[in-house]
N, CA, C and O atoms as a GROMACS GRO file, in nm:
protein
  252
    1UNK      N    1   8.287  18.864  10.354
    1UNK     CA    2   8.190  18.968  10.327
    1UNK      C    3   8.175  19.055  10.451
    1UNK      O    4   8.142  19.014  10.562
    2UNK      N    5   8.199  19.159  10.424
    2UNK     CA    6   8.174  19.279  10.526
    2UNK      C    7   8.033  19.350  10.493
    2UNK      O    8   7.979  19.345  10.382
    3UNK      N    9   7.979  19.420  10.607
    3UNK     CA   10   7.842  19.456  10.594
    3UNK      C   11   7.858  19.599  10.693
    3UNK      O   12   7.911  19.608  10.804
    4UNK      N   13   7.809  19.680  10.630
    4UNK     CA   14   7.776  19.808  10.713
    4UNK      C   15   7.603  19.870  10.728
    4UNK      O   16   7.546  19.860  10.620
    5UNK      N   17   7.553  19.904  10.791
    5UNK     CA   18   7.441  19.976  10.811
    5UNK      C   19   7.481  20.129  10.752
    5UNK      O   20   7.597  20.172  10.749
    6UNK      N   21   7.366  20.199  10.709
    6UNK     CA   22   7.415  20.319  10.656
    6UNK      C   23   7.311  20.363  10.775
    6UNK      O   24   7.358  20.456  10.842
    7UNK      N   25   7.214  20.330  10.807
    7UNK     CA   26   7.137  20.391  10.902
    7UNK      C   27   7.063  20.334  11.012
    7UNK      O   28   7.008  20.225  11.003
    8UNK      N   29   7.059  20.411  11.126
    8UNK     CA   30   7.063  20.301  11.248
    8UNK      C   31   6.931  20.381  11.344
    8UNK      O   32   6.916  20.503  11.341
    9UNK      N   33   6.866  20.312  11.404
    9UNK     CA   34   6.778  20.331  11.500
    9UNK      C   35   6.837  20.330  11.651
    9UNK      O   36   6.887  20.230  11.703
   10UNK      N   37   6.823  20.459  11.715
   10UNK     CA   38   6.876  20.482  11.852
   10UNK      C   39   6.803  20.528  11.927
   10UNK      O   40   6.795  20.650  11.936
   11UNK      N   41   6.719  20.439  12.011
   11UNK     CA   42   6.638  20.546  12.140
   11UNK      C   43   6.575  20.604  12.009
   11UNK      O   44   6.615  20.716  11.977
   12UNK      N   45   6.475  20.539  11.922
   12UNK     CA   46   6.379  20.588  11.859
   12UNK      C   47   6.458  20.696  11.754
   12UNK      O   48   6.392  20.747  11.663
   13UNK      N   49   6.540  20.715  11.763
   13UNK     CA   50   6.593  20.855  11.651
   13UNK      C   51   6.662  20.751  11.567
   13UNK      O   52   6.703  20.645  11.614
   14UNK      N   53   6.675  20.791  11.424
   14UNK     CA   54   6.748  20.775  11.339
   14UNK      C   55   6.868  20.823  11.316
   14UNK      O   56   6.872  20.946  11.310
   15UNK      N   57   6.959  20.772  11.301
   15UNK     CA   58   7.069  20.843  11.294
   15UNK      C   59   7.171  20.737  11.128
   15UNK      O   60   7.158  20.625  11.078
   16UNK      N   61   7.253  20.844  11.105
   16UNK     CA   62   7.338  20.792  10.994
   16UNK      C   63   7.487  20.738  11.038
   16UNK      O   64   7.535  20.778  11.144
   17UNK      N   65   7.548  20.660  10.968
   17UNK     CA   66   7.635  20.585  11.010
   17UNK      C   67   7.763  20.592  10.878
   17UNK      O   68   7.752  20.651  10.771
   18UNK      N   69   7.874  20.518  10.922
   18UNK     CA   70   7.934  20.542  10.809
   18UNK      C   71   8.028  20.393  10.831
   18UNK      O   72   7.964  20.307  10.890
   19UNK      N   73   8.136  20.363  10.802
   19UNK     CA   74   8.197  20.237  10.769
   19UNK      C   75   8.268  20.216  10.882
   19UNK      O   76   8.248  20.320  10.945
   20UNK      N   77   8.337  20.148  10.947
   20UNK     CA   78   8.420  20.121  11.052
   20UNK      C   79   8.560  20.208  10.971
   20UNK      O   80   8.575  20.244  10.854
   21UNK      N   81   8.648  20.221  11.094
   21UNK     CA   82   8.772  20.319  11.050
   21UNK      C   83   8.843  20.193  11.039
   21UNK      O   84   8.939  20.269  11.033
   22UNK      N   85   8.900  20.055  11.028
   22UNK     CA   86   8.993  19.936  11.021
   22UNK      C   87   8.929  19.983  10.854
   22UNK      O   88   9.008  20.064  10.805
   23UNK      N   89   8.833  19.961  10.776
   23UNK     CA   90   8.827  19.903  10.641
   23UNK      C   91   8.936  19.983  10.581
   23UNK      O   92   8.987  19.925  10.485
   24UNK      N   93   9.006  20.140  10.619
   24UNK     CA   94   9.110  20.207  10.574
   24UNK      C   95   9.197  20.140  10.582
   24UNK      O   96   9.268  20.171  10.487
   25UNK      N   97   9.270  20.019  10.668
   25UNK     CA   98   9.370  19.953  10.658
   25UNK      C   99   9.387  19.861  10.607
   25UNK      O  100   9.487  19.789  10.615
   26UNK      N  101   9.252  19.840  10.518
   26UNK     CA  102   9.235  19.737  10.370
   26UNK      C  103   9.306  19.773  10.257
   26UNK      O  104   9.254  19.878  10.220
   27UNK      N  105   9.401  19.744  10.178
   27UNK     CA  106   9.401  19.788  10.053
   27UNK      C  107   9.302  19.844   9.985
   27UNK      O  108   9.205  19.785  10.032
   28UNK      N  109   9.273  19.899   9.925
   28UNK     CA  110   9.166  19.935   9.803
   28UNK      C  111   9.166  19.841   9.702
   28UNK      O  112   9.054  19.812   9.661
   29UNK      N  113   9.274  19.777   9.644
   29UNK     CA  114   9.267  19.654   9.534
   29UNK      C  115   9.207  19.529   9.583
   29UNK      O  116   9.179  19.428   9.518
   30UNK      N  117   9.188  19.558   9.742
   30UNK     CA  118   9.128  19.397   9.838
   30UNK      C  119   8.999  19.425   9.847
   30UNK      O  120   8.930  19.327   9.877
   31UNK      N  121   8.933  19.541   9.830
   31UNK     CA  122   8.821  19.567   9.856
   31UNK      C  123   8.685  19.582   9.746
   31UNK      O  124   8.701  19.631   9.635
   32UNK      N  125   8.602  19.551   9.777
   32UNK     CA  126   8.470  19.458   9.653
   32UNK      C  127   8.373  19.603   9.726
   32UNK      O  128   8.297  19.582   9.821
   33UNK      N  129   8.386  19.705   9.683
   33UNK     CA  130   8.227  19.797   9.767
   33UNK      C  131   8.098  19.791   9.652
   33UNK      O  132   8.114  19.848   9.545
   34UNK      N  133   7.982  19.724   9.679
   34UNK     CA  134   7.868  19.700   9.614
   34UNK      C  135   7.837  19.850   9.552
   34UNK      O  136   7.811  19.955   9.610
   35UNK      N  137   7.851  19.816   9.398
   35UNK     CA  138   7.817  19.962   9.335
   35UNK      C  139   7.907  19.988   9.296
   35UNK      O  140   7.889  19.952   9.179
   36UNK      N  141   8.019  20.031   9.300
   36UNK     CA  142   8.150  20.094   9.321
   36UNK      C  143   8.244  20.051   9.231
   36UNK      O  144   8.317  20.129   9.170
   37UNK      N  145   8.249  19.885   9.216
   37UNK     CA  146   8.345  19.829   9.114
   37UNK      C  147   8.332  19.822   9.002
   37UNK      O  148   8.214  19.788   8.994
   38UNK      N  149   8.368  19.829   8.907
   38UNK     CA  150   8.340  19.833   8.738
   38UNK      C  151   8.430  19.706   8.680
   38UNK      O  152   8.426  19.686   8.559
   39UNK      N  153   8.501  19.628   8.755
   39UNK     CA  154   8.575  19.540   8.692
   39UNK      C  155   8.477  19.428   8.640
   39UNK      O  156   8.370  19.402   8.694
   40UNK      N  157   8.530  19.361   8.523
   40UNK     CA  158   8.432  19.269   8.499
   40UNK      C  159   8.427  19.104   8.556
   40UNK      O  160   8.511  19.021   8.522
   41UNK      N  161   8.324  19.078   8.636
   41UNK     CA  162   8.353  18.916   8.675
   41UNK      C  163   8.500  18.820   8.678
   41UNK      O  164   8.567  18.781   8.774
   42UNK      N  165   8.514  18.804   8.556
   42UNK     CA  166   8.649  18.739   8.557
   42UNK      C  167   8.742  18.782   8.570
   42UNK      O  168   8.835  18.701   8.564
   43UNK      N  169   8.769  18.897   8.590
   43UNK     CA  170   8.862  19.008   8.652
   43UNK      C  171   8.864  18.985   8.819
   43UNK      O  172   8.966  18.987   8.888
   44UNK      N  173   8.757  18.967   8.857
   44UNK     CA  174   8.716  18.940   9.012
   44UNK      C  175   8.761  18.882   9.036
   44UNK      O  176   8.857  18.893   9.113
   45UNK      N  177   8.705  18.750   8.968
   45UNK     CA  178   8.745  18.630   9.015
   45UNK      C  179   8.892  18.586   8.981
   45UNK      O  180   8.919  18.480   9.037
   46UNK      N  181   9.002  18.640   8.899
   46UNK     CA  182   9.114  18.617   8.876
   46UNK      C  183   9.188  18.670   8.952
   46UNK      O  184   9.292  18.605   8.960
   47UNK      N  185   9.189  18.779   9.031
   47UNK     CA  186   9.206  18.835   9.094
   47UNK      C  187   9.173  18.768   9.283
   47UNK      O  188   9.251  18.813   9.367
   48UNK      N  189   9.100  18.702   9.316
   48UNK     CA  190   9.059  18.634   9.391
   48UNK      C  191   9.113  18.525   9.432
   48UNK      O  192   9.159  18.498   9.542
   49UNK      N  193   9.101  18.430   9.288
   49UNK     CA  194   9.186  18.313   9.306
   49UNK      C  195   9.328  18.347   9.347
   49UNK      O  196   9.366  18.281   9.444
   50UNK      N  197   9.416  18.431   9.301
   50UNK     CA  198   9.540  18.500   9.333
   50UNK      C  199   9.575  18.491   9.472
   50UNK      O  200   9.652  18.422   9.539
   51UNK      N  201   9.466  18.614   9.499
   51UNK     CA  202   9.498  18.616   9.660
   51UNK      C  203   9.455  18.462   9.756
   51UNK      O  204   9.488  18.427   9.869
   52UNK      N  205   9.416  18.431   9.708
   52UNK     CA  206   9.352  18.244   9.806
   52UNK      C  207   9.536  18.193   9.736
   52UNK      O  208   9.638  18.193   9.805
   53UNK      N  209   9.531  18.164   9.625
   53UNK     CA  210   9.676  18.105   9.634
   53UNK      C  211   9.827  18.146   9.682
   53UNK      O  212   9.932  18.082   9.674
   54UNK      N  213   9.797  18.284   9.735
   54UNK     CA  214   9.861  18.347   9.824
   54UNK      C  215   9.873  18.273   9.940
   54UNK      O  216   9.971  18.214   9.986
   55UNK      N  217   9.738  18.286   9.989
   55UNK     CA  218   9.712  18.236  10.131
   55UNK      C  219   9.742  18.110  10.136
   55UNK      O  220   9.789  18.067  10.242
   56UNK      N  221   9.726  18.034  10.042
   56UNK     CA  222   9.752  17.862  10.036
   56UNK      C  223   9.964  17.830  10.064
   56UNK      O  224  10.023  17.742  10.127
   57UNK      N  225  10.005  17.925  10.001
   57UNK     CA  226  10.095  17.928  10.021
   57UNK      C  227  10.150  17.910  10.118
   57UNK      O  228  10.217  17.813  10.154
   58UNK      N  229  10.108  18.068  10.205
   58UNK     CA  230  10.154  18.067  10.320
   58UNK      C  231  10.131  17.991  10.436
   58UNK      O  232  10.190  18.011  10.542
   59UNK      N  233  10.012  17.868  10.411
   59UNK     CA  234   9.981  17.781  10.537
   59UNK      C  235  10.041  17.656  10.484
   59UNK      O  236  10.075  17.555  10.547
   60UNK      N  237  10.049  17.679  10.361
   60UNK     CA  238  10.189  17.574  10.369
   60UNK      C  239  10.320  17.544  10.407
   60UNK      O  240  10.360  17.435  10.448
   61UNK      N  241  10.396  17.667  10.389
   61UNK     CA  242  10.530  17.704  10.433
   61UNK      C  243  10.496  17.744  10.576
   61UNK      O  244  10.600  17.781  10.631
   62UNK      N  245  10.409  17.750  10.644
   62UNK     CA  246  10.385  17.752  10.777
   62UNK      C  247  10.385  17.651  10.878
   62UNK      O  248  10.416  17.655  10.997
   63UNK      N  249  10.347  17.566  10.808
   63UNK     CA  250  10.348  17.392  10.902
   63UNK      C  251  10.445  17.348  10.882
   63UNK      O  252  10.473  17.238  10.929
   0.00000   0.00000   0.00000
């Protein structure tokens, strides 16, 4: 889980903020933005499990 502030307190001023520039070197199909997704649950989560058995993979064939 990634977390951004949209708005930040500086020396008493408010100021607006926006996302770190790395989340661009996320896929867009890797990325969950609150609001934003329309897929339904088990879509998520099928999609999820995928990528973890990806990863399972690769720390297997790694050792």
């Amino acid at each position: 889980t990634l977390s951004y502030a949209r708005r930040r307190r500086r020396q008493g001023a408010s100021q607006e903020t926006s996302p770190s520039r790395f989340l661009g070197e996320i896929p867009a199909e890797d990325l969950l933005w609150d609001g934003r997704d329309e897929k339904p649950p088990e879509e998520r989560l099928a999609h999820g499990e995928s990528h973890l058995k990806g990863l399972r993979g690769l720390l297997e064939h790694g050792s």
